[in-house]
C-alpha positions in Angstrom: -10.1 -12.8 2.0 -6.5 -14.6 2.2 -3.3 -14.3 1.5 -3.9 -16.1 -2.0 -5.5 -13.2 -3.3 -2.9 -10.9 -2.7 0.2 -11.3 -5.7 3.0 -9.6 -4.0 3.8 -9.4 -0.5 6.2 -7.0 2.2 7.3 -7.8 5.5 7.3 -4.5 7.8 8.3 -4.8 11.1 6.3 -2.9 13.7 8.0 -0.1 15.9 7.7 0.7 19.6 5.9 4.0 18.6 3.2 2.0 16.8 1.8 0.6 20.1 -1.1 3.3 21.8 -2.0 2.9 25.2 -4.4 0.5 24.5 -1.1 -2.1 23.9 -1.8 -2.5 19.9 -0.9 -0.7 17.2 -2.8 2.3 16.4 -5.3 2.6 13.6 -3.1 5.5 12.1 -0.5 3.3 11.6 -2.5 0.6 9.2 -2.1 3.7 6.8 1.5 3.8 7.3 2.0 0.4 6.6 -0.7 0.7 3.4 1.8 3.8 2.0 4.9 1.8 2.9 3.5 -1.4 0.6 2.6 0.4 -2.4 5.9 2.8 -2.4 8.3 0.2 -1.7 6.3 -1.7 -5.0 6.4 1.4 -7.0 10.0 2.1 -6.3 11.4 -1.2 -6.9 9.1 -2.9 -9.4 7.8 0.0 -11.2 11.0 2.6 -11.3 9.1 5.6 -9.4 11.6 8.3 -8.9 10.0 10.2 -6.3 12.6 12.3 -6.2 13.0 13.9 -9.6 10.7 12.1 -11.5 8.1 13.6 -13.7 4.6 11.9 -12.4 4.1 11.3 -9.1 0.9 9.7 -7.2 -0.9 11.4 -4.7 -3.6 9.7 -2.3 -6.6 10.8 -3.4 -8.7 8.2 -1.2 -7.9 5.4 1.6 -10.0 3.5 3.7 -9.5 0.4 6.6 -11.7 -2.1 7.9 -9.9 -3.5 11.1 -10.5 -7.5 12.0 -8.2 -7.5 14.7 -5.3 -6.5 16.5 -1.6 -6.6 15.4 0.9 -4.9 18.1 5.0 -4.2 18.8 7.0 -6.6 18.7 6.1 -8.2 15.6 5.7 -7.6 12.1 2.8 -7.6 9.7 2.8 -8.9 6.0 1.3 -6.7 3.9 -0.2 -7.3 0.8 -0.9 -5.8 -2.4 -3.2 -6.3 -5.5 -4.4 -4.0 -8.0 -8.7 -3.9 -8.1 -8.9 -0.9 -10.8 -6.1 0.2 -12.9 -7.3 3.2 -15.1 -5.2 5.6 -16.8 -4.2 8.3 -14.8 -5.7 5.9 -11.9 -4.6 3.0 -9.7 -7.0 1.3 -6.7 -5.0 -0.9 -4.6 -6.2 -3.4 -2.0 -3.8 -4.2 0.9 -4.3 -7.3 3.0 -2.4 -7.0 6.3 -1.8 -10.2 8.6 0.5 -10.9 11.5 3.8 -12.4 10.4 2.9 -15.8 9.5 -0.6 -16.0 9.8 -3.5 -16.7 7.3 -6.0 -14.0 9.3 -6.4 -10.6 7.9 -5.7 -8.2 10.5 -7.0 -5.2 7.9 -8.3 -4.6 4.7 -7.3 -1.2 2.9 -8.3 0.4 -0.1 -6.0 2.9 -1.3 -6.2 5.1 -4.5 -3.7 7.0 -6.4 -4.0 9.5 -9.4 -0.4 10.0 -11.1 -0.1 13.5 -11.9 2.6 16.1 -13.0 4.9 16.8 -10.0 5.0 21.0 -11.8 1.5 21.8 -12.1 0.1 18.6 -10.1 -2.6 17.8 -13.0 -3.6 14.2 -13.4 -1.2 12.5 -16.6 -1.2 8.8 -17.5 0.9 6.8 -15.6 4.4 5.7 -16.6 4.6 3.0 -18.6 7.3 1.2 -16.2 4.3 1.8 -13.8 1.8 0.4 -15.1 3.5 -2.9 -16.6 4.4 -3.2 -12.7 0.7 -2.9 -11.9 -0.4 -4.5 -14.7 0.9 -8.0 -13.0 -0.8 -7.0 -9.7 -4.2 -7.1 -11.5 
């Protein structure tokens, strides 16, 4: 997989913290970095309000296969494409490389069900949403 296949990109910059012992960036922090793409996307593309809006998307399932190493200091371009966008339903796929580079550092697969911040029950997604999505597809 390359960067080609991945329609919009964000560049995060690694922390200090993100380093383990091991002098990379520990595998918990791929997930940050998934969550961190697909907000930031939501936010600013798709008009989430995740402070007062009425939907909201919870992680129902996330998964990373590693290909190698990214570490502090640097930064890591994440990508993001949609692979399944149902109603209530979005599966992302997020390509992470080092800054730069054309090597995938991590594959994610990430999956959010939009559902009623009151009673937390799956709804369709907002429109704004899903036109968002719809050009991640």
């Amino acid at each position: 997989m390359d960067r080609s296949e991945f329609p919009h990109f964000l560049a995060i910059g690694t922390r200090w913290k993100d380093n383990d012992v091991y002098g990379h960036v520990n595998n918990v922090e791929y997930y940050s970095f998934f969550d961190t793409v697909i907000n930031d996307f939501l936010i600013r593309e798709g008009g989430l309000d995740i402070h007062s809006g009425t939907a909201i998307g919870l992680c129902v399932e996330s998964q990373c296969t590693f290909k190698q190493s990214l570490a502090f200091p640097g930064s890591v371009d994440a990508g993001l494409r949609v692979a399944k966008l149902g109603n209530s339903s979005v599966t992302y796929e997020i390509g992470l490389f080092p800054a730069g580079s054309p090597d995938l550092a991590a594959l994610g697969r990430f999956v959010h069900v939009f559902v009623a911040r009151t009673d937390r029950r799956p709804v369709p997604m907002p429109k704004a949403i899903r036109t968002a999505l719809e050009g991640l597809a």
